[in-house]
C-alpha positions in Angstrom: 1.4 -3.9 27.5 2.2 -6.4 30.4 5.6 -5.2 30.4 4.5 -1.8 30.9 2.1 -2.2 33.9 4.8 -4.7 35.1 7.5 -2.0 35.1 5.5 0.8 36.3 4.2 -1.3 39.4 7.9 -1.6 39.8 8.5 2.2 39.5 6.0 2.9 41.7 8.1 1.5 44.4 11.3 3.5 42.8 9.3 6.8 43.2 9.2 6.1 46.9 12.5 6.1 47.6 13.5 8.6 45.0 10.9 10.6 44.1 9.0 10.8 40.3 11.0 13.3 38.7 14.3 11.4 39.7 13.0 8.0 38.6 11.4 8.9 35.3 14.7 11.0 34.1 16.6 7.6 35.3 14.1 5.9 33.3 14.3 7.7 30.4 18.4 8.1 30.6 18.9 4.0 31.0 16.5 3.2 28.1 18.3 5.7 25.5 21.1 4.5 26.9 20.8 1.1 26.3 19.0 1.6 23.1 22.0 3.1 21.4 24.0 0.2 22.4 21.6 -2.4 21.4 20.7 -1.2 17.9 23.5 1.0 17.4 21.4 3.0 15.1 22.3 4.7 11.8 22.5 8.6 12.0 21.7 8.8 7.7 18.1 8.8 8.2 15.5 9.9 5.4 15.2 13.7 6.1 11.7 13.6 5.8 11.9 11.5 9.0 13.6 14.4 11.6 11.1 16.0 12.8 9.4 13.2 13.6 12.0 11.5 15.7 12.4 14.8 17.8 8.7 15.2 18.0 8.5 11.4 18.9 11.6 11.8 21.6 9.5 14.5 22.8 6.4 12.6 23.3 7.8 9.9 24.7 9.5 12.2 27.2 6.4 14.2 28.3 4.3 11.0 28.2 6.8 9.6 31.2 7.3 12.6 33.2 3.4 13.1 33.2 2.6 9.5 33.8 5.6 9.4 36.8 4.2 12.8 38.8 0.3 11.4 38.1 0.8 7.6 39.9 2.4 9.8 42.7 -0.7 11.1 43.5 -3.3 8.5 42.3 -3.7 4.4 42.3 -2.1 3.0 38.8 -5.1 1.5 37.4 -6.7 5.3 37.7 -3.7 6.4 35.8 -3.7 4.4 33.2 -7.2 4.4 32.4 -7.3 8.7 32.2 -4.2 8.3 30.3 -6.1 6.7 27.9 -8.4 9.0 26.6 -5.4 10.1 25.0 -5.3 6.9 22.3 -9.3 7.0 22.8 -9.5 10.3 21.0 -6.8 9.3 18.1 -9.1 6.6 17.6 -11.9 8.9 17.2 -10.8 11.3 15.1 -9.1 9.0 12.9 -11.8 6.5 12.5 -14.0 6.4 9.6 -15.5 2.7 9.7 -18.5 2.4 12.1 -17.1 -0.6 13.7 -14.0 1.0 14.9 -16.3 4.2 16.4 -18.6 1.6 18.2 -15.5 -0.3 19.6 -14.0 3.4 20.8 -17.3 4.0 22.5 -17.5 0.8 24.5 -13.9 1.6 25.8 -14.8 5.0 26.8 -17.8 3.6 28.8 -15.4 1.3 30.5 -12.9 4.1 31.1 -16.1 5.9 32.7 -16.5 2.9 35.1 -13.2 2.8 36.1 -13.0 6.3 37.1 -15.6 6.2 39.0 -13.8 6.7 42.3 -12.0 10.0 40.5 -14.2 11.8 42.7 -11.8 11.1 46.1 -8.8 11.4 43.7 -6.0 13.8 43.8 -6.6 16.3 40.8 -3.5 17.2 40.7 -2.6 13.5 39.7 -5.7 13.4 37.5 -4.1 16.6 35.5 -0.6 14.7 35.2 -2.6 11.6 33.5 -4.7 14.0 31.7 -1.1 15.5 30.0 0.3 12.2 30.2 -2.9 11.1 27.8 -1.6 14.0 25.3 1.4 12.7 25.3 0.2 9.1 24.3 -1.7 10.4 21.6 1.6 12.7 20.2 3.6 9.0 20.2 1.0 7.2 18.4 0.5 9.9 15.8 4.1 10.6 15.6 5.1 7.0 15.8 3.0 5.9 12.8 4.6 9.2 10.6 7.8 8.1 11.7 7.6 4.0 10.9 7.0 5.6 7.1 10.2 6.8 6.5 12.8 5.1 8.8 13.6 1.8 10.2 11.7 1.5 13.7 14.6 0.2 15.8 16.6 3.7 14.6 13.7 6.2 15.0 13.4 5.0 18.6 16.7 4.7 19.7 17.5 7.8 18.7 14.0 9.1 19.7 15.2 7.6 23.1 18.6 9.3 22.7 17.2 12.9 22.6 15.2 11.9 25.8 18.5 11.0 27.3 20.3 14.2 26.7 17.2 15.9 28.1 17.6 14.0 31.3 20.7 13.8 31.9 21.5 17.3 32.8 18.4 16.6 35.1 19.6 13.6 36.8 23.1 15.7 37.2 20.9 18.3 39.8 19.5 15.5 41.7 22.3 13.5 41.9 21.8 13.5 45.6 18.3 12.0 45.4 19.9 8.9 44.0 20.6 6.0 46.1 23.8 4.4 45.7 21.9 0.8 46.6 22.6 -1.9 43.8 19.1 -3.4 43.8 17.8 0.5 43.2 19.5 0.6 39.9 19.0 -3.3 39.0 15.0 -2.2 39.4 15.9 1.0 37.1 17.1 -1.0 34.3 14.1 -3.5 34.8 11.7 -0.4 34.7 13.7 0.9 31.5 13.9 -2.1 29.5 9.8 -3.2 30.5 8.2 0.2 29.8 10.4 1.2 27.1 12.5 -0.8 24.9 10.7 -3.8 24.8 7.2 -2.3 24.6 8.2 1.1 22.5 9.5 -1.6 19.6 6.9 -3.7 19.5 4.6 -0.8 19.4 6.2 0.8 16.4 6.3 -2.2 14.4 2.3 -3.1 15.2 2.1 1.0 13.2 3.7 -0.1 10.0 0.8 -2.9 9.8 -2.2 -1.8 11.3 -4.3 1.4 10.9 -3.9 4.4 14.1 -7.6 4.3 15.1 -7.2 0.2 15.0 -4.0 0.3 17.3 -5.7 3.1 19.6 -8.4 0.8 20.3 -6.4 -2.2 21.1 -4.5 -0.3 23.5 -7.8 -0.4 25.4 -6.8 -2.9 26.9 -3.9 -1.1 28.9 -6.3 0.2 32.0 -7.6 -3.7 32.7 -3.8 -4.4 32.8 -2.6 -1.5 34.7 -5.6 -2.6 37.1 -4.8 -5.8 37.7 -1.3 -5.1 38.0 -2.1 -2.5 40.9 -4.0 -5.1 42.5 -1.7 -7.9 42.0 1.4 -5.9 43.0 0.7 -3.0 45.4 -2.8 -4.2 46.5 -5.1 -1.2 44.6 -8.3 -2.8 45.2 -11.3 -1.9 42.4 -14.9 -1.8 43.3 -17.3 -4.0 41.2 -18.4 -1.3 38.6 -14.6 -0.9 37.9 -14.2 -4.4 37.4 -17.2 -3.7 34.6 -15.4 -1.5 33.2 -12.6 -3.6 32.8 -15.0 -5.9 30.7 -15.9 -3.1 28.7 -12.3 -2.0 27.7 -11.1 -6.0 27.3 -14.5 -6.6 25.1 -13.6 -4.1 23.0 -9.9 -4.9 22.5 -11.0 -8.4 21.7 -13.5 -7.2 19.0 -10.7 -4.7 17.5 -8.5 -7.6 16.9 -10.8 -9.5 15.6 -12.3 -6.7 12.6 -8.7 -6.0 11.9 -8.2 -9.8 11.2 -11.0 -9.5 9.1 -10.8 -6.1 6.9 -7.1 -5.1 7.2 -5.4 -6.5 3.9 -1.9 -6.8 4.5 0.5 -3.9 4.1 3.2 -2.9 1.8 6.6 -3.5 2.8 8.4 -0.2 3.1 11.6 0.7 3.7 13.6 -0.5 6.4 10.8 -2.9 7.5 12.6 -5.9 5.8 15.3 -4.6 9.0 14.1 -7.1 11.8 14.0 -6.3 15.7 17.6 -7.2 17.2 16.4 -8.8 20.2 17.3 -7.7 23.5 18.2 -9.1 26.4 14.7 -9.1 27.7 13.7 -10.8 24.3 16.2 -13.6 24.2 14.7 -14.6 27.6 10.5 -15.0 27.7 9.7 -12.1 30.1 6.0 -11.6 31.2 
């Protein structure tokens, strides 16, 4: 989650010189890219397992593009936290222990309080993040169908590899809006390795051990990142009820970690999962 807010305080500086649409396709090109090259992954997959790769790929691709357009228009933190209503309602509709529907209602309070400035926002990026939100909730629903019947470093390289031959036929129309400076591609490939490889496999391995409404919840926690990474990074200041609502979202993360340490007996091994995560560069070296 760090390495996501990380990278897309990174991007956000990208899209300035580029534009969204530009930067997310580069995005999305470099980490399918790289992902094939890294886990070289096997094309004899479990049937069953298709159209949930192509569904993921096209998730993962909407979720981007959305995101990219929305922090365009509105502060990160903002983004993030409407983007999350997305894994809020997965975790709602999926959750049928009490504890997990009280812990989804303290993060939506929090998200409350840390839209409370939507009213000056653009609603134009609002409606990105809204989509963006859909999009996060198609990847953790498609992610978890997926981690069933594949090994998670192949479903999301080649999830990743359909998302590149989306793009690239994209990025080939805006070639032009691409700067030929070498620090503008070394922050692409940061961008693409911290918001997607690194987090996207972590992710889908946390999917083959925990239930979705349990990993919805936890991911909570993303706004209070994304926030402090604004602030941190681009200077987004908060007002004092957003900071409460950055309790609200961390409070509940912590208490979701804690009942699943509790009451979530340890799962099966399934195919593939005995597979483990080739590290990548980012990996071999502690990143934040």
């Amino acid at each position: 989650m760090i390495c996501i807010h990380l990278g897309s305080a990174t991007a956000k500086n990208l899209i300035e010189i580029a534009g969204a649409q530009t930067t997310v396709c580069l995005r999305i090109a470099l980490a399918g890219l790289l992902a094939m090259l890294i886990w070289r992954p096997s094309l004899r997959i479990d049937p069953r397992a298709v159209p949930g790769i192509v569904a993921l790929g096209a998730a993962i691709a909407g979720m981007n593009l959305c995101f990219y357009a929305a922090i365009e228009h509105i502060p990160l933190g903002m983004a993030v936290t409407i983007e999350f209503l997305g894994p809020l309602c997965v975790a709602l509709l999926t959750s049928w222990r009490p504890s997990n529907l009280i812990l989804a209602a303290t993060a939506g309070v929090g998200v409350l309080l840390l839209t409370d400035s939507a009213g000056t926002a653009s609603w134009t990026g609002i409606g990105f993040a809204l989509l963006s939100g859909l999009g996060w909730a198609g990847y953790i629903v498609f992610g978890k169908a997926v981690a069933r019947h594949t090994a998670t470093n192949d479903a999301l390289a080649l999830a990743l590899g359909l998302g590149t031959l989306v793009t690239v036929p994209v990025l080939l129309t805006r070639a032009e809006d691409l700067p030929l400076d070498p620090w503008f591609l070394i922050g692409a490939v940061a961008v693409a390795v911290l918001t997607s490889l690194v987090p996207h496999a972590i992710e889908l391995n946390a999917l083959r051990r925990m239930e979705v409404s349990t990993f919805g919840v936890m991911m909570s926690m993303g706004p209070a990142v994304a926030a402090l990474a604004g602030l941190l990074l681009l200077g987004e200041t908060l007002r004092p009820v957003q900071w409460l609502g950055i309790a609200a979202v961390v409070g509940a993360s912590a208490g979701a970690t804690l009942l699943a340490d509790r009451h979530t007996p340890a799962a099966p091994e399934t195919p593939g999962e005995h597979q483990p995560i080739r590290p990548t560069p980012s990996e071999a070296v502690p990143v934040p």
